[in-house]
C-alpha positions, -999 to +999 in steps of 0.1 A: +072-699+604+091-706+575+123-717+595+140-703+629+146-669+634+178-657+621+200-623+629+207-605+595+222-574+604+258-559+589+278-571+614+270-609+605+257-611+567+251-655+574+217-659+584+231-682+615+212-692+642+203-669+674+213-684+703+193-698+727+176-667+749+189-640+730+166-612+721+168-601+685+167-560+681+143-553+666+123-565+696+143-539+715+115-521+732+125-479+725+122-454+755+088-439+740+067-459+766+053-431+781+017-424+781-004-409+749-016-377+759-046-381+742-070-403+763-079-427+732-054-447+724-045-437+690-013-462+691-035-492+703-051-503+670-025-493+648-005-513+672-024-542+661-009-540+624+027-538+632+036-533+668+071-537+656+101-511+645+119-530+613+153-513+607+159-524+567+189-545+580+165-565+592+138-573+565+150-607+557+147-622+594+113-602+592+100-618+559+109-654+572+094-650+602+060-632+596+052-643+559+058-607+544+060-622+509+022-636+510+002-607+523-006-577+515+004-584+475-022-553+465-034-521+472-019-496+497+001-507+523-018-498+552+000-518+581+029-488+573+012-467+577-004-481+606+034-489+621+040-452+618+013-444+641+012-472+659+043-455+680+034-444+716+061-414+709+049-407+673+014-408+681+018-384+710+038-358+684+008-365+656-020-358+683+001-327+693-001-315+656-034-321+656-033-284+666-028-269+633+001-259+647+039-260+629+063-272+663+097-277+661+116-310+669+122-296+703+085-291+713+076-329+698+102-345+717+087-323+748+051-337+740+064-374+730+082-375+766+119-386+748+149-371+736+155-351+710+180-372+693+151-402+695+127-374+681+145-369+653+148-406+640+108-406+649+105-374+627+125-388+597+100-418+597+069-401+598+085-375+570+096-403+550+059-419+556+040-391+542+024-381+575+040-352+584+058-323+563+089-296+569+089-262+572+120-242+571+119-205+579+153-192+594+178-215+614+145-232+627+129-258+611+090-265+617+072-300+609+028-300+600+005-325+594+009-334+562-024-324+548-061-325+568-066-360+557-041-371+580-056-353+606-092-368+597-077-405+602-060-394+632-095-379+648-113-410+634-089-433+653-091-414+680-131-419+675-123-460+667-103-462+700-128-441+719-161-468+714-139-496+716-132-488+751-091-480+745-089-451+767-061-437+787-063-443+826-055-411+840-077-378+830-065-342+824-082-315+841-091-301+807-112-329+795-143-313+796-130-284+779-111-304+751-149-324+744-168-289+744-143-274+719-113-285+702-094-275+674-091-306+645-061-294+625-078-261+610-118-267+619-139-271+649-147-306+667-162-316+703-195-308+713-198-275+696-185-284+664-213-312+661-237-286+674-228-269+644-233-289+621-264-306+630-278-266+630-260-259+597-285-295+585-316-285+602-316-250+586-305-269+552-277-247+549-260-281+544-276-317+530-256-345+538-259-378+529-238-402+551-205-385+545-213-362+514-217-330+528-230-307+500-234-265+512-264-249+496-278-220+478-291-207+510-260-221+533-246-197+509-265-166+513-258-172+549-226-177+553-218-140+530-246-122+552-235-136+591-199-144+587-186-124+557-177-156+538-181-159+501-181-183+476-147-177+458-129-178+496-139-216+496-125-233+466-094-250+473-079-272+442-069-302+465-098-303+492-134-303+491-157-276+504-180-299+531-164-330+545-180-347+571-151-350+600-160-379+626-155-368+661-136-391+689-157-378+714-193-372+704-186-401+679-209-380+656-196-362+622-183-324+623-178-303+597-143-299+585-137-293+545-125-255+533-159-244+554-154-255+583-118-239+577-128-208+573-160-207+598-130-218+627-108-187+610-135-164+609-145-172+649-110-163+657-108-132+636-141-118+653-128-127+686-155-150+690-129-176+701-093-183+707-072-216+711-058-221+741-024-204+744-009-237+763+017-255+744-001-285+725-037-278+734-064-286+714-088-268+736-110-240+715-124-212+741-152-186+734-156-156+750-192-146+762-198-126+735-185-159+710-211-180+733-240-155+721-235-148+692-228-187+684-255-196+699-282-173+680-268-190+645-260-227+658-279-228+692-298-262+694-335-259+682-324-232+649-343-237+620 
């Protein structure tokens, strides 16, 4: 430490002293203690990188005390971004719109377990972070994922925490359901979703190599002929076609990318499958029908 902590807030501008067995604020613990809902720990290793909330009032006692001005110099700040999620209460409100879903301040202070004046502040963070983004239609105003590459370092956290053995103590009585078949933001994960794309590889519809995913001439020809999906319906100026997703629980990769968009969209249109009408589920169901007809163009052993 460069010297002993000091309070630098408004109220006393001098940099004195604390005294002895006071507790500065920003160690104030907040009331989003409660439980992740999601059984790996997403807010365990980000945790790790800043476990701390820093109002700005605060950044000088927070630069004496931690060395802030000799690390991270270069590149992107990734222990922010890493605070932002490292949040018990944000991280529950992330995993819940992990959904695909647009909720409203109300519902993420419902998931998060806290009030919705304490959501609000958590919301302004994340919105402020680049993590999550607005929607305003009416009086009501909706909040997304920012874009599916926050949901892909979400679901590989998820996967980090997962194999490092950071896992929630108590089990939901969906937890088989949400490995079989899960929504990850827009696309297909769990045990399924790697099915699929293992089938989508052995009948070189797909080649990938380590995370380039690359859809072929015949994955082509397939997709138009069994799922009415064309070419033109997948270009998207901001996101790839294939991108290999890792999944928390088969800690294999899925396909995500504008496919494995519109493979998800076109299950749901043909009432192959639905999401689970339960507020903040992730959990995908098929139908029996979905279950056949799924099976006969990604059932194990195809191609």
């Amino acid at each position: 430490m460069d010297g002993p902590l000091v309070w630098s807030n408004h109220n006393n501008q001098s940099g004195t002293p604390m005294p002895s067995g006071a507790v500065h604020p920003i160690f104030a613990r907040s009331e989003a203690t409660k439980q992740s809902r999601m059984h790996p720990s997403l807010d365990c290793f980000a945790s790790l990188a800043m476990t701390s909330e820093w109002p700005q009032e605060y950044c000088l006692a927070r630069q004496l005390c931690f060395g802030y001005h000799r690390t991270m110099k270069a590149g992107p700040d990734i222990a922010m971004v890493a605070s932002l999620v490292g949040d018990p209460a944000r991280a529950n409100m992330l995993t819940a719109l992990l959904t695909g879903r647009a909720l409203t301040a109300s519902e993420l202070a419902q998931e998060a377990g806290i009030t919705p004046q304490t959501a609000s502040s958590h919301l302004a963070k994340l919105e402020a972070g680049g993590l999550i983004a607005p929607e305003k239609q009416g009086r009501h105003r909706y909040y997304r994922l920012a874009d599916p590459d926050v949901a892909g370092v979400l679901e590989a956290l998820a996967g980090l925490a997962a194999r490092a053995g950071h896992m929630r103590v108590r089990t939901g009585p969906k937890d088989p359901a949400l490995r079989r078949a899960r929504i990850c933001y827009d696309h297909l994960a769990g045990d399924l979703g790697v099915q699929m794309l293992d089938s989508l590889k052995q009948q070189r519809l797909v080649r990938q190599d380590r995370q380039d995913i690359r859809l072929t001439a015949e994955g082509e020809r397939f997709l138009e002929k069994h799922l009415q999906i064309s070419e033109d319906m997948l270009h998207h100026p901001r996101r790839p076609v294939c991108k290999a997703c890792l999944d928390w629980s088969e800690r294999r990769h899925h396909l995500a990318g504008t496919l494995g968009a519109a493979i998800m969209k076109r299950f749901t249109e043909l009432k192959w499958a639905s999401r689970d009408p339960e507020p903040g589920s992730r959990v995908v169901n098929f139908t029996r029908n979905g279950e056949k007809r799924f099976a006969a163009l990604f059932g194990a052993g195809q191609g």
